[in-house]
N, C-alpha and C positions, 0 to 999 in steps of 0.2 A: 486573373492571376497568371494567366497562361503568356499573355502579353508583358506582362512586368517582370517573369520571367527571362523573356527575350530578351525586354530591356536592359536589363544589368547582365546578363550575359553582353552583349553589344558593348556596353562600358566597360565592362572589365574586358572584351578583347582592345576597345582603343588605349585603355589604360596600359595593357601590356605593348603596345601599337609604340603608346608615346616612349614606353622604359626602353624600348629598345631603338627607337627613332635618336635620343639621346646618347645613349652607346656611338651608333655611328657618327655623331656631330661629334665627341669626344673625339672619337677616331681619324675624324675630316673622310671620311666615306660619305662624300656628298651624293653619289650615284645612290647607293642602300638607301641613304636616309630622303632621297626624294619616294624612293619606291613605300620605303614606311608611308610616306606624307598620302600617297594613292591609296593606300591600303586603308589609310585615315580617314578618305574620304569617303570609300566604302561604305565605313563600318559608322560614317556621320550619318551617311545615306540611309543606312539599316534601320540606324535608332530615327530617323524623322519618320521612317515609313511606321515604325511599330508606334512611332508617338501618336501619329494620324489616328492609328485603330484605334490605340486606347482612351484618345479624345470622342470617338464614336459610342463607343460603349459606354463610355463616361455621359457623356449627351444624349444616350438612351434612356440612361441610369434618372437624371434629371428629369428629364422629361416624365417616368414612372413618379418617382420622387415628388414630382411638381417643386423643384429646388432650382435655384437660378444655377445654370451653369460653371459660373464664374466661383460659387461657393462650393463647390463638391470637389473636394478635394480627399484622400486617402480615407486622412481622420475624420475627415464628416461624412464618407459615406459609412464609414465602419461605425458613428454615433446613429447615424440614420435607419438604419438597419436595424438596429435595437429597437427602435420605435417604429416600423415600418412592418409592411407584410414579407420583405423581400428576406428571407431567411440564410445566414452568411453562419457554415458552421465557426464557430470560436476560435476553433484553430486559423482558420482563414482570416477571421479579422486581425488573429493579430499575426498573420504574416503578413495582410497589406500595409497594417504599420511596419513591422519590423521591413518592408521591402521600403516603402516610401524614406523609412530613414539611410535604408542600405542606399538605395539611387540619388539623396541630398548628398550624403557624404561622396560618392565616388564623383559625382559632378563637381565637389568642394576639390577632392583631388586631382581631377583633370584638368580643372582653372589651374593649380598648383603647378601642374608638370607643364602645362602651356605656359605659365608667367618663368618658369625658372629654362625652358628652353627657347623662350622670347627672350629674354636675357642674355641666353649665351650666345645667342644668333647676334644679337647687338652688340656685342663685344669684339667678338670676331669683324664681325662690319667695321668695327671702330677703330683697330686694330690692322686691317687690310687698308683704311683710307690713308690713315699715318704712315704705314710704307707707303705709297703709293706718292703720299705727298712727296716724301722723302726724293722720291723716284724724277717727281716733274720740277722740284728745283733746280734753279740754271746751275750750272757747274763751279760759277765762281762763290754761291753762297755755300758751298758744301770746303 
């Protein structure tokens, strides 16, 4: 629990990482918004290392389990559990659902804020090529 904790903590700072990395692209503050971009990779770095742990304990969990790895997922350990000696109070089971859906969604909305500042990044690119053409036509077509 203590690790999925961490985890969406980690997401909700890159979430807040991306809302303002977008601010400065608004702004054309490309300096701010690379420094966002290091901050991002940080806080990517955070969540793969806490990802690691949680695939450990998860792989321990299995292995007690005797459940193939691949199948122990939030909701099948919180079903397993029930049937099992491994005793998970109630409350906890369902905060590791109530977390596994909290960390689908902010994943769902991070894709979101990446697709719509991939976006804006491309436009501007698209944007800057068109003057630029502008720029390298001979004199007499202008």
């Amino acid at each position: 629990m203590e690790v999925l904790h961490k985890e969406i903590d980690q997401y909700r700072k890159l979430m807040d990482l991306l809302q303002v990395q977008r601010e400065y692209l608004s702004a054309y503050n490309i300096d701010s918004s690379a420094e966002m971009g290091k901050r991002q990779e940080t806080a990517i770095l955070s969540i793969k290392m806490l990802e690691e742990g949680r695939k450990a304990v998860v792989s321990r969990l299995a292995q007690h389990l005797d459940v193939p790895l691949e199948q122990l997922s939030l909701t099948e350990l919180s079903m397993l559990a029930d049937k099992s000696r491994i005793r998970i109070c109630p409350v906890c089971q369902k905060d590791m659902l109530s977390h596994q859906r909290e960390i689908i969604s902010l994943i769902e909305e991070l894709e979101s804020f990446r697709s719509g500042i991939t976006g804006s990044i491309q436009q501007e690119l698209s944007y800057t090529n068109q003057v630029l053409k502008i720029f390298a036509l001979p004199k007499a077509s202008l």
